[in-house]
C-alpha positions as CSV (number, residue, x, y, z in Angstrom):
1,X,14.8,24.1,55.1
2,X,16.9,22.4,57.9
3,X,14.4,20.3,59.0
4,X,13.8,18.4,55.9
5,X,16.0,15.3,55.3
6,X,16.3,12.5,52.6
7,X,13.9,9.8,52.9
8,X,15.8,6.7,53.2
9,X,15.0,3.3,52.4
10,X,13.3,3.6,49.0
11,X,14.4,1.5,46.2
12,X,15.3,2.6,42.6
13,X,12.2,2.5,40.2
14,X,13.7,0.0,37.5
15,X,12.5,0.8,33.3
16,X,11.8,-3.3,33.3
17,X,9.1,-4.2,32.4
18,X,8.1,-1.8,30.0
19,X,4.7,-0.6,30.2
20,X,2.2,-1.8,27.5
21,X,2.4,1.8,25.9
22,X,6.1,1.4,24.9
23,X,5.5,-2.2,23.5
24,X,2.6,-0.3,21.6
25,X,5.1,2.4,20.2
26,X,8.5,-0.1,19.9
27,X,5.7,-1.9,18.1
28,X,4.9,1.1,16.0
29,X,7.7,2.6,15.2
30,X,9.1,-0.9,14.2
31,X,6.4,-1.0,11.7
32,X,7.3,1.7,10.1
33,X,10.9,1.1,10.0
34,X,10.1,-2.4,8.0
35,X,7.4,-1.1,5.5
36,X,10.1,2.1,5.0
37,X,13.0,-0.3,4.5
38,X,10.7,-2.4,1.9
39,X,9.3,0.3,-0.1
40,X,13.0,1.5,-0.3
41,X,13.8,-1.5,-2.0
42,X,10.8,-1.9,-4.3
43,X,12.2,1.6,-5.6
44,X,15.9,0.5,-5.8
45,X,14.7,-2.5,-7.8
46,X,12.8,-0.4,-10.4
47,X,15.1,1.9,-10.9
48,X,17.8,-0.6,-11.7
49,X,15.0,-2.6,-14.1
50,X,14.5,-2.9,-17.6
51,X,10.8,-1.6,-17.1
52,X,12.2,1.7,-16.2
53,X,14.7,1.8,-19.1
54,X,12.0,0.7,-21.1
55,X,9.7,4.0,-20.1
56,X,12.2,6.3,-20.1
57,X,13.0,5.5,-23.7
58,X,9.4,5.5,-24.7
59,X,8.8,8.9,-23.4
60,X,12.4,10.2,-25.5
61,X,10.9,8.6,-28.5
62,X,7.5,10.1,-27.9
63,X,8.9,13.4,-27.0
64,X,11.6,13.4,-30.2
65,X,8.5,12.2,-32.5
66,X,7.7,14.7,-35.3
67,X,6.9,14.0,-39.1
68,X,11.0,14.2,-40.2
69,X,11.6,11.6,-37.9
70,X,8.6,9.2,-37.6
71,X,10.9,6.9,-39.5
72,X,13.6,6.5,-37.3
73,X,11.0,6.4,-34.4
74,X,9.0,3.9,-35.6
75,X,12.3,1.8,-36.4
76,X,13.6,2.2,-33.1
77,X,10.2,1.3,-31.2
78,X,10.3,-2.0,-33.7
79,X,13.3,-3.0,-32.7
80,X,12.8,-2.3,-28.7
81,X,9.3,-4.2,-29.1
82,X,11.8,-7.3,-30.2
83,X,13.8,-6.7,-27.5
84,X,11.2,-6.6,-24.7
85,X,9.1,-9.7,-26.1
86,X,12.8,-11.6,-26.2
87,X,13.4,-10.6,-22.5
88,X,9.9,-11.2,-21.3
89,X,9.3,-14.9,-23.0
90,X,11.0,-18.1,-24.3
91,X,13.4,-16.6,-27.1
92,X,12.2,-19.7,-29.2
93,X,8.7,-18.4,-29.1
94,X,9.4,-15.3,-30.6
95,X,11.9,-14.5,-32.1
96,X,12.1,-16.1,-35.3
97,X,8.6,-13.8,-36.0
98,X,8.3,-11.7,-38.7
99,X,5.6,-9.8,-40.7
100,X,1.8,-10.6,-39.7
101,X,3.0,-13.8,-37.7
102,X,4.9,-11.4,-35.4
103,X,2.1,-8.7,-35.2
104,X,-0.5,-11.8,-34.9
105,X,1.6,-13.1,-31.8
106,X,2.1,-9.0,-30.2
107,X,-1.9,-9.2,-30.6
108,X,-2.3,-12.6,-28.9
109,X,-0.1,-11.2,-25.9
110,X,-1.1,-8.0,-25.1
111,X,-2.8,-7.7,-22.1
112,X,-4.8,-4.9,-23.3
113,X,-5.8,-7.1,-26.7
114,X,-4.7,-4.1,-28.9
115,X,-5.3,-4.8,-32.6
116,X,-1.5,-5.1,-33.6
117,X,-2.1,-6.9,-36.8
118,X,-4.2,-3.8,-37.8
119,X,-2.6,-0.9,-36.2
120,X,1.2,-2.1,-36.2
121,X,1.7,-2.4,-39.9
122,X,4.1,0.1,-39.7
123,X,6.4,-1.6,-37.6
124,X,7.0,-3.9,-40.2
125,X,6.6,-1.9,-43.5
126,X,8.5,1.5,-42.3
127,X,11.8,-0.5,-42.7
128,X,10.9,-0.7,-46.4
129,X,9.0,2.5,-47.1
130,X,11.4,5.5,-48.6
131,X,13.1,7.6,-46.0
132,X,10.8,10.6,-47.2
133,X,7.6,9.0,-47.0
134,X,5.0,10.7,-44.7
135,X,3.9,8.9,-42.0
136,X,1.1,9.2,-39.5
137,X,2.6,10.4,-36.4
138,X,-0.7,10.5,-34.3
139,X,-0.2,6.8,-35.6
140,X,2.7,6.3,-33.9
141,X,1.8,8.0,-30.7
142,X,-0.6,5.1,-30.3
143,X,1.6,2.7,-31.0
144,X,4.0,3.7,-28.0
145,X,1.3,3.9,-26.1
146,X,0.4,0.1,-26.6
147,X,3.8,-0.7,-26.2
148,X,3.8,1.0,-22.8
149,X,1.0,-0.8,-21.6
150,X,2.3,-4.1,-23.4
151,X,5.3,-3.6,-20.6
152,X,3.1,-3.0,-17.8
């Protein structure tokens, strides 16, 4: 072990330049980092939107719907349709709408071209039925259903 001594003379390896493996994995893991960092944000933004608010309350209604209170539900889902069709276009083009000119202009734009002017009739004769009238709540299950993929 005495004999051996320190080579002297040699320089210092330096980390610059990288070799093309760490570009590949700075490159990588920067990826990553972005498309993390965006879907983040794509999340944040639904749950803060209206779309969200709008689901969640569909699902209550749906999940609350029985035949004592199909009336209240099928109020409640008439006056949220308003809302949405006010928030998603002109206020002039819609809401002045009532009876079959409103279910005619739900049909016209609906993405799914579900027959509101034959199905929806209740949205706009339950507010002047009798509280104890019986009312189809399979019925009403569709409608929320075309009112959640009206949204969409």
């Amino acid at each position: 072990m005495d004999q051996l001594h320190d080579i002297d003379g040699l320089d210092v390896i330096s980390p610059w330049p990288l070799a093309i493996g760490w570009w590949v994995v700075i490159a990588c893991g920067l990826f990553v980092l972005v498309c993390a960092i965006w879907l983040l944000k794509r999340r944040l933004d639904y749950q803060r939107s209206w779309k969200r608010d709008t689901f969640t309350l569909l699902d209550h209604l749906e999940e609350q719907l029985c035949p004592a209170t199909a009336g209240e539900t099928i109020a409640s889902l008439s006056e949220y349709l308003r809302r949405i069709a006010v928030r998603r276009f002109p206020r002039k083009e819609c809401a002045g709408l009532v009876g079959k000119a409103w279910l005619e202009w739900l049909t016209s734009h609906d993405p799914k071209q579900f027959d509101w002017v034959k199905k929806g009739k209740l949205l706009i004769a339950v507010p002047y039925a009798p509280p104890d009238s019986n009312l189809p709540v399979e019925q009403i299950k569709e409608l929320i259903q075309a009112v959640r993929y009206w949204v969409c």
